[in-house]
N, C-alpha and C positions, 0 to 999 in steps of 0.2 A: 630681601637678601637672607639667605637661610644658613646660620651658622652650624646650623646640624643637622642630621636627616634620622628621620625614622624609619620603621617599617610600609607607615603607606605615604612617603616621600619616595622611598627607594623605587617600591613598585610602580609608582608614577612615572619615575626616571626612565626604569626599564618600559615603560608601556609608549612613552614619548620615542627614546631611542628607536624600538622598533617599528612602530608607525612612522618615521622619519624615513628610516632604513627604507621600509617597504615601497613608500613612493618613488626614493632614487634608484630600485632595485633593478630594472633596465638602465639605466644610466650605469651600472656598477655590469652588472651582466656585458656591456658594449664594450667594456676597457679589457678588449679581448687581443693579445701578443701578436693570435694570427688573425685573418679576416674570416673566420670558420664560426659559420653560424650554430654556437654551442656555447656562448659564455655562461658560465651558471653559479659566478663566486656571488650574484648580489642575491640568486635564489635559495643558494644553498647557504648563506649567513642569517636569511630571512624564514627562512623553512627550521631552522634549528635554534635560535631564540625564540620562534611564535611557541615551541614547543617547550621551552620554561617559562613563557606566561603563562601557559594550559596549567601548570602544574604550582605556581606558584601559592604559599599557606602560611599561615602562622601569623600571630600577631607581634612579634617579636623580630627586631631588624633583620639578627642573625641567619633566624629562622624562615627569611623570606629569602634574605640572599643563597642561602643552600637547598632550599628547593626549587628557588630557580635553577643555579648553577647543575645540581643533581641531572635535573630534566633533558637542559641542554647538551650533557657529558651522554647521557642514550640517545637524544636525538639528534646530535653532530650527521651534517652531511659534508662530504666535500672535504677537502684541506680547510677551506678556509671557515668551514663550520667547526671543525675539532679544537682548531686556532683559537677561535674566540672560545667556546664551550669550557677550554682549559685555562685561558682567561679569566671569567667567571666565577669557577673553580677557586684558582687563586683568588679574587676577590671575597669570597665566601668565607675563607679560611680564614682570609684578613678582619672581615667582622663577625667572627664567631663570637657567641654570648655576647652581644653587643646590644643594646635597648638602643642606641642611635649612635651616630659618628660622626665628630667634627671635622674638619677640614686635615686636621692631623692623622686621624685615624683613616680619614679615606683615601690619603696619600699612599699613606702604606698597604692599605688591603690592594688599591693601583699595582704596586710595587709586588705585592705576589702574585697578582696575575700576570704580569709580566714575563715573571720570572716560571709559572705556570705553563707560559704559552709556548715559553723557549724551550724547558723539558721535552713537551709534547714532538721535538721537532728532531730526528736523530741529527740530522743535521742544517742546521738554522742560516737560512739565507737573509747575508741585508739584502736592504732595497724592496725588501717586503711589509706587509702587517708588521710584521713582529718589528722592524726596523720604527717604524710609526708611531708603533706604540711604547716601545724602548725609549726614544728621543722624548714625546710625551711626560711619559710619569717621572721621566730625569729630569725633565723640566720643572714638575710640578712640585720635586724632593726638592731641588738647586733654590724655588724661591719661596720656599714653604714656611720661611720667618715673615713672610710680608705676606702670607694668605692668612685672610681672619675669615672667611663665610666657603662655600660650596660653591657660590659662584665663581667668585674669584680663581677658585681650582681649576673649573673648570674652564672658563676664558683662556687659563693660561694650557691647560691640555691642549685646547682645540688650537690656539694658534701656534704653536710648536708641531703638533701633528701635520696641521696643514701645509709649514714650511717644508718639514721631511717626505711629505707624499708628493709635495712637487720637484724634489729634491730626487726622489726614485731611480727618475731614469740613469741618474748620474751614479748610481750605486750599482744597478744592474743591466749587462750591456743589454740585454736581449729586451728590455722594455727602451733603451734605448733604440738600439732599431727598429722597435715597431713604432715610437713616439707616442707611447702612451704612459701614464703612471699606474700605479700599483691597483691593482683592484679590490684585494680584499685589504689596503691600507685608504684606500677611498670609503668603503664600507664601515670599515671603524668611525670615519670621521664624520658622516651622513649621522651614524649612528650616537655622536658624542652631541651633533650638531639637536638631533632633537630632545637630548637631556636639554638643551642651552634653551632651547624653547618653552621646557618645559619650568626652567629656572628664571625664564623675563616672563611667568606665568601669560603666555601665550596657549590658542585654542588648541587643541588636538586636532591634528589636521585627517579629514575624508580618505578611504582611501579605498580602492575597489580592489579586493584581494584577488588576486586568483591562485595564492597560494595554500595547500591545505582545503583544497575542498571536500565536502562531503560525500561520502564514499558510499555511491547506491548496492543496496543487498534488495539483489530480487528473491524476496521472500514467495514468490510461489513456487518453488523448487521444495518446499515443503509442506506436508501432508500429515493424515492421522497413521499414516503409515511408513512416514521416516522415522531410521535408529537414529536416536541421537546417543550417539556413543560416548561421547569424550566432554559431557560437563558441563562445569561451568567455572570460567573465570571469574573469581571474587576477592573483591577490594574494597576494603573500609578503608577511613583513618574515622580510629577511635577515640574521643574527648573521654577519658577515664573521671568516673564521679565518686571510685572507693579511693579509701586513703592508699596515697602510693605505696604505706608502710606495710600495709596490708598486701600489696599485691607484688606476687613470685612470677617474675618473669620467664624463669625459666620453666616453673608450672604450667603456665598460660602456653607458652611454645609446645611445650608436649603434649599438650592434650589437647591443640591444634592439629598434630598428624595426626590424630584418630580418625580425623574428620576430612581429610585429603589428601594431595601431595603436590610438591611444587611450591610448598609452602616456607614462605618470607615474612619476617615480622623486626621491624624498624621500633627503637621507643625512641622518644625525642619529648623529657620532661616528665607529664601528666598527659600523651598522647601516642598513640600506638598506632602504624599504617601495618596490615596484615594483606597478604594476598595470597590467597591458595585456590590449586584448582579441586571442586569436588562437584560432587554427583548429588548432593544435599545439600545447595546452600542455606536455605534455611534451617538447619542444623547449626550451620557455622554463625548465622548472625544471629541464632538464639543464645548460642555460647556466648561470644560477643558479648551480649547484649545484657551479660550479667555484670558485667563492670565498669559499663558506661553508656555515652549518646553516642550515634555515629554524626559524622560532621560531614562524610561525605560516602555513598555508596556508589558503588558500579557492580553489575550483575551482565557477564557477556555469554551467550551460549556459545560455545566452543564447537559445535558440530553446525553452527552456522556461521561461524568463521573461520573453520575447515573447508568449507565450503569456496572461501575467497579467498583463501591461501593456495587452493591446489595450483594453480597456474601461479601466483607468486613465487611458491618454493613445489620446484617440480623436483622429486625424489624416485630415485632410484629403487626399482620393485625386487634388485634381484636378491636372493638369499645366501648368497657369496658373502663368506667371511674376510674381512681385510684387515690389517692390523693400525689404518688409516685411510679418514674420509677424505675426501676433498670437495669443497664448496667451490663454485664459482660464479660469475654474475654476468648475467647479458643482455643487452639493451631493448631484444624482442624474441618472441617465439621463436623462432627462426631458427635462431642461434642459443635459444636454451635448450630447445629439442636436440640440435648439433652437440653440445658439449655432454647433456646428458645421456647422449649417445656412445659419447668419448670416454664416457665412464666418470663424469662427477657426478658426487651422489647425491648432492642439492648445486641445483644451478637457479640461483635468484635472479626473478623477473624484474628488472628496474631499468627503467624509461632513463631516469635520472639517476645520480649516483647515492646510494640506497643510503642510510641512516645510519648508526652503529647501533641502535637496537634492531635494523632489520638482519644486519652481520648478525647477533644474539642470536636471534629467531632461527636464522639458517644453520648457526652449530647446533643448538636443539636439536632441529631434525634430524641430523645425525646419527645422536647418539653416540659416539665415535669417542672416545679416551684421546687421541690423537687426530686434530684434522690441519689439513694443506690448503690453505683459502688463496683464490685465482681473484682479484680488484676487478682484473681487466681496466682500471682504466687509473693514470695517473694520481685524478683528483679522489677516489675512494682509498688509496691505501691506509690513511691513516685514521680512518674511518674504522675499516677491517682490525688495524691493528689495537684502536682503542676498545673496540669489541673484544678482542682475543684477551687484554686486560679486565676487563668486567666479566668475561666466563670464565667463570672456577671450575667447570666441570670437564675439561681436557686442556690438550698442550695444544696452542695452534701457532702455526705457522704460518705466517703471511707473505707469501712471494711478491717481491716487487712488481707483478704483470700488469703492463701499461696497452694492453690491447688485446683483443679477440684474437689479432694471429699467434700474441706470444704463447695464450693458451692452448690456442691450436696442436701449435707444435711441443709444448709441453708435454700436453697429454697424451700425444701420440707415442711419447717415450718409455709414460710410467708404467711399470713393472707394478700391478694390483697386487699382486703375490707375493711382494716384495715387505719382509718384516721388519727392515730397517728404515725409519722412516726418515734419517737424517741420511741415509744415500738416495732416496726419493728424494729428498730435498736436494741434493748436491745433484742431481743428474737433472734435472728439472732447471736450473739455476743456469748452469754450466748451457743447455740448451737453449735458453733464453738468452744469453751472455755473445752463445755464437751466431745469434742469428742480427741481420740487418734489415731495418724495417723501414720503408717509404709509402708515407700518405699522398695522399692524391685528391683534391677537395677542390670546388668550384667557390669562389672568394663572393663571398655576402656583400663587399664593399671595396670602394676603391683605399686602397693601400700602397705605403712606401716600406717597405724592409730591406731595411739597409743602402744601400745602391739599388735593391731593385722594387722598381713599380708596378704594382699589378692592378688589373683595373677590373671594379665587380664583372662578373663573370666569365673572368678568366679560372683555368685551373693552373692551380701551382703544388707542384711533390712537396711534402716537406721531409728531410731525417731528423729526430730530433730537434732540436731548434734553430736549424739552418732551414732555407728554403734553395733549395739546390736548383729547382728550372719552374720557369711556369709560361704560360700561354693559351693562345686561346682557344685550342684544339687537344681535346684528351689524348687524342691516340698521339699525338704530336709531344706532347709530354711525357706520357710513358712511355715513346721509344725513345724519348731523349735520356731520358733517369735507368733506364733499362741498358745501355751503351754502357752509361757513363759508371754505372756498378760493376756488371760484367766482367768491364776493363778492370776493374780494379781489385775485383774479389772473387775469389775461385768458389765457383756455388755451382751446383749440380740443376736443383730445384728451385722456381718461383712458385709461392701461394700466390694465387691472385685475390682477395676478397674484394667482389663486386657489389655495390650496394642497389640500393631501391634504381637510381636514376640514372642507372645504366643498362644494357638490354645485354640479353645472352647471346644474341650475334655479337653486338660490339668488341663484348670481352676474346669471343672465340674467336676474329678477326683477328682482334692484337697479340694470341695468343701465338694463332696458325703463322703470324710475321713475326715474332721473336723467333719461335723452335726456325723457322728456315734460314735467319739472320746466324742462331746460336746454334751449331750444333751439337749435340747431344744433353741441348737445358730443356727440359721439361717444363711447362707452364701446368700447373694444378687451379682448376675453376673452382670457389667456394662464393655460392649466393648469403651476401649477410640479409637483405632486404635494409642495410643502413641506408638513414635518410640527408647523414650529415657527410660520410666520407664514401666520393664514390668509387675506388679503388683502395685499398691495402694492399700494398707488394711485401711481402717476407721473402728475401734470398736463404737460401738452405745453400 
């Protein structure tokens, strides 16, 4: 029983948690609202902790928990990554300057992440995580006069959490209807489940990752005859060996830009992390290297990770001045050559929904004093917008867009020329506000939503979080949802976005039978090559 944790307690905890996490990570991924083969809260809470292990240092409690927390705050994916990452955060702050934490003190650092997670949210839903783990660390304050060890905290976390995750549906209707509970409030608790393991000093359990693999660079693309133009990435954290008293930090900073740019310098103590990009690094770590040992280096050539970025952040060549960029993100070539066509000036390549240091990376490219960032998909915006808070280096704005049509039509509106970037923002907004959108998806599993049953492979529309018609014939579907809009809503225009598993007769059939049903609605064809939704309708 451990009345207090230290630094390689802590990291144990976190290294348990996420190996725990990771095993149930399809079991988390499955606790999906709709039967839409796409759930990814247990990949994207797993894909942005593994990423504060990577990074975790220091032999000091405090100093473990904040380079964890740090790590995780850039590589949040998802809501339900940012969620926890702010979490974290709060936890960090709660054992700042901490050599170890009793049960007293880890109540309360609980209690700012908490209260971390909920900031994070502009507007905070129960019946979620955040519900979870609110009920949780109220738990653990409410009986914190009868907690004397770490375990005890935590026994009494987990089983309060796990009354309120089963509790969920009754909180929010729409997991109600689908009869499932909370997934990234399931996550939490997988994840507290193997601190608990890690506290009955039980093994580390196996686990076949497949998350974070390693990322092949075909190095024959390079010769005695490539420019490498653009450097190199350099990163120490420096163990300083001269007396602190002696050494001017803000000297050591300045006569760091002589030697590149880009340059970042962190102190924490008797330790310095430095990162600058130059054309000499061994310039930089002779410098360096007059004030101490390095504890950890990394040396990245930049013109052979330009290399692997081109098709990541696809950038706009033209030499038009605008007085704001606009980033956006899309799930394959397809549709990032499409928008990059529509005039964003970085359209990021992500499979999955990207990171908030991959957000970072795409303002970079930039350049831009002002950018307009496009999610496209429900679970990145908060991603995007915790990005837009870690770049200092313009104003960004992150528009709610919860899908590739709403950019679509977005982008068809903006005015490039346009100086005022907060009527860009308003006419963009107002576009997206009037438009009505229905998915169209072939169901991975048999399901009950609400009163109605859908059985795997059927398709079912969805708007929002209703399920409006489903059955087991597409075109049967979209002239039922197709009707029942029309009626309802004066629109001129359908977008149709057809994905991978649908063919371009099919669409153009269902197209040629609306225009002769509707007269004068126009049907507009857009191939995503998506593999999850086989139809998007936008009414215009």
């Amino acid at each position: 029983m451990l009345k207090t944790i230290n630094a390689s307690c802590y990291s144990d905890m976190l290294k348990y948690g996420v190996n725990h996490l990771e095993n149930y990570c399809e079991v988390v991924n499955d606790l999906n609202v709709f039967p839409v083969p796409d759930g990814d809260t247990g990949t994207n809470m797993v894909m942005t902790l593994k990423n504060g292990l990577g990074a975790m240092g220091g032999d000091e409690l405090g100093k473990v928990a904040q380079s964890f927390a740090n790590a995780t705050v850039f590589g949040a994916r998802g809501n339900s990554g940012v969620i926890i990452s702010q979490f974290f955060k709060g936890v960090s702050e709660g054992l700042k300057n901490a050599n170890e934490a009793d049960a007293k003190l880890f109540s309360k650092s609980l209690d700012m992440g908490c209260d971390y997670a909920y900031a994070a949210v502009a507007t905070p839903v129960e019946g979620t995580v955040l519900t979870v783990m609110k009920d949780a660390t109220t738990a653990v304050r409410e009986e914190l006069d009868g907690i004397t060890t770490v375990n005890e905290l935590v026994d009494v976390f987990l089983k309060q959490a796990r009354i309120t995750l089963e509790n969920t549906p009754n909180l929010l209707e729409i997991l109600a209807k689908a009869g499932v509970i909370d997934s990234g409030g399931a996550g939490l608790v997988y994840f507290f489940e193997g601190i608990e393991r890690y506290l009955k000093g039980e093994a580390l359990e196996q686990v076949q990752s497949q998350h974070q693999a390693a990322e092949y660079i075909d190095y024959s693309k390079f010769n005695r005859f490539s420019k490498f133009e653009f450097g190199y990435c350099t990163e120490t954290l420096l163990q300083l060996t001269v007396d602190e008293n002696d050494f001017d930090r803000k000297d050591f900073s300045e006569k760091l830009q002589g030697l590149g740019e880009s340059i970042v310098t962190s102190f924490e103590g008797d330790k310095v992390k430095v990162h600058v990009h130059t054309h000499t690094p061994e310039r930089v770590l002779e410098f360096c290297h007059q004030y101490g040992e390095f504890l950890s280096l990394k040396i990245e050539n930049m013109s052979v990770q330009h290399t692997q970025t081109v098709q990541k952040y696809l950038c706009a060549t033209s030499s038009e001045q605008s007085s704001f960029a606009v980033v956006a993100v899309a799930p394959n070539a397809t549709l990032q050559k499409m928008l990059s066509d529509m005039g964003a000036d970085v359209v990021v390549l992500s499979a999955e929904v990207p990171s908030s240091q991959d957000f970072i990376e795409a303002y970079e490219h930039t350049g831009a004093k002002h950018i307009i960032v496009f999610p496209n998909n429900a679970n990145s915006i908060l991603s995007a917008k915790q990005a837009g808070k870690l770049y200092k280096q313009a104003e960004v704005e992150v528009i709610k867009s919860k899908s590739i049509a709403e950019c679509y039509s977005a982008l068809a509106v903006i005015d490039f020329s346009e100086t005022d970037v907060d009527d860009v923002v308003d006419v963009v907004e107002d576009t997206i506000d009037e438009l009505y959108e229905v998915s169209i998806v072939r169901a991975a599993k048999n399901t009950k939503f609400g009163s109605r049953n859908i059985l795997k492979g059927d398709y079912f529309a969805m708007s929002g979080d209703d399920v409006i018609q489903s059955g087991g014939k597409l075109e049967y579907v979209v002239w039922l949802t197709v009707n029942e809009v029309v009626e309802d809503r004066d629109c001129g225009v359908i977008n149709m976005f057809y994905g991978k598993n649908v063919t371009r007769e099919q669409v153009e059939a269902i197209a040629n039978e609306i225009e002769k049903a509707h007269f004068g609605l126009e049907v507009c064809l857009i191939s995503t090559e998506d593999t999850v939704y086989d139809l998007i309708l936008s009414f215009e």
